[in-house]
ROROTI-339391 format. One record per residue (C-alpha): residue number from 0; x, y negated, z negated. Coordinates in nm, 2 decimals. Layout:
REM residues N
pos,east,north,up
NUM,X,Y,Z
...
//
This chain:
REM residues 89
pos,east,north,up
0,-1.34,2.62,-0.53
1,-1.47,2.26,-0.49
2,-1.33,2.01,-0.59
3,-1.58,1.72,-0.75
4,-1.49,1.33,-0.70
5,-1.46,1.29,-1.06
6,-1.20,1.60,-1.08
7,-0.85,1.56,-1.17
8,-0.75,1.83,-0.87
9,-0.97,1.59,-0.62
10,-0.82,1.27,-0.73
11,-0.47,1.45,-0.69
12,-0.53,1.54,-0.38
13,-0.68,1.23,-0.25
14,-0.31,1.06,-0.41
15,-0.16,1.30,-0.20
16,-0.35,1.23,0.14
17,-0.28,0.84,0.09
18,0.09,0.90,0.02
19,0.11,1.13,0.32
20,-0.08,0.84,0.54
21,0.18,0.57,0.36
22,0.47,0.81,0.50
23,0.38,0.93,0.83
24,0.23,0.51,0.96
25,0.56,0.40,0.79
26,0.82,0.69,0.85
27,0.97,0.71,0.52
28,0.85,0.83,0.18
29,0.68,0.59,-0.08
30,0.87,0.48,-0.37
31,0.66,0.37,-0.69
32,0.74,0.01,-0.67
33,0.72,-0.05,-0.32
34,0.47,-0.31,-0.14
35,0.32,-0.37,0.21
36,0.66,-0.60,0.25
37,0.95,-0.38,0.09
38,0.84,-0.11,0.33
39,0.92,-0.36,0.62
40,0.63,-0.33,0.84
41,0.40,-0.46,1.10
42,0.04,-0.64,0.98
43,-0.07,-0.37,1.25
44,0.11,-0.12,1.03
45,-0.09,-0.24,0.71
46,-0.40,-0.27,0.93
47,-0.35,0.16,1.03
48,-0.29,0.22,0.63
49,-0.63,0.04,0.55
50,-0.80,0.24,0.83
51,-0.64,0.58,0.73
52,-0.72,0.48,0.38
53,-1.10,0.44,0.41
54,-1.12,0.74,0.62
55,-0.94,0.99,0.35
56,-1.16,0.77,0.13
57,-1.48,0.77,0.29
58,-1.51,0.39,0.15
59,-1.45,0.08,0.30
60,-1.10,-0.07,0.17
61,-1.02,-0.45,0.16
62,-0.70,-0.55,0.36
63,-0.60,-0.79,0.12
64,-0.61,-0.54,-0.17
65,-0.33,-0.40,-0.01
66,-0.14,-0.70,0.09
67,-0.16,-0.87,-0.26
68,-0.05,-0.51,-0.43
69,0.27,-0.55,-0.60
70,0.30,-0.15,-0.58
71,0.14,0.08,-0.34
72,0.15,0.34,-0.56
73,-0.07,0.15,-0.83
74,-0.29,0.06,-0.55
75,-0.34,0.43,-0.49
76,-0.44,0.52,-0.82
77,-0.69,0.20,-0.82
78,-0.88,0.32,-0.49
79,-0.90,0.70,-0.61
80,-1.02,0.59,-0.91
81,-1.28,0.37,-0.79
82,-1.38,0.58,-0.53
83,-1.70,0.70,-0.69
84,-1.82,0.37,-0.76
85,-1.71,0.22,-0.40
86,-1.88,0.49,-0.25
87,-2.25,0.38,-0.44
88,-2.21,0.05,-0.33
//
């Protein structure tokens, strides 16, 4: 079956893939309020989320978008949900 951007299953899985980058660059699972700061990390580490983001994404993803998040998670749901318009720009 494929999976179409504007899909519930693909956005799903595309929230899974992020969470899965968010986990494995930071070594611990997300929480739902959690920012690039709570999660106690490098500005390398945020730089390797941004580049594993854009690559599950296929669109380029502003670094400040994810340092001026005050969740991760709602991030997440912004960039799957505006994948199909990033990706005609």
């Amino acid at each position: 079956m494929i999976l179409r951007k504007n899909s519930e299953g693909y956005r799903v899985d595309k929230r899974r893939e992020l969470y899965r980058a968010v986990e494995e660059i930071y070594g611990r699972p997300l929480e739902e309020t959690d920012d690039v700061f709570s999660l106690g990390g490098s500005s390398l580490q945020a730089l390797q989320l941004v580049v594993q983001f854009e690559e599950v994404l296929g669109v380029p993803v502003d670094v400040e978008r994810l340092i001026t998040a005050e969740a991760i998670s709602e991030l997440i749901d912004e960039l799957v949900a505006d994948e199909p318009r990033l990706a005609r720009e």
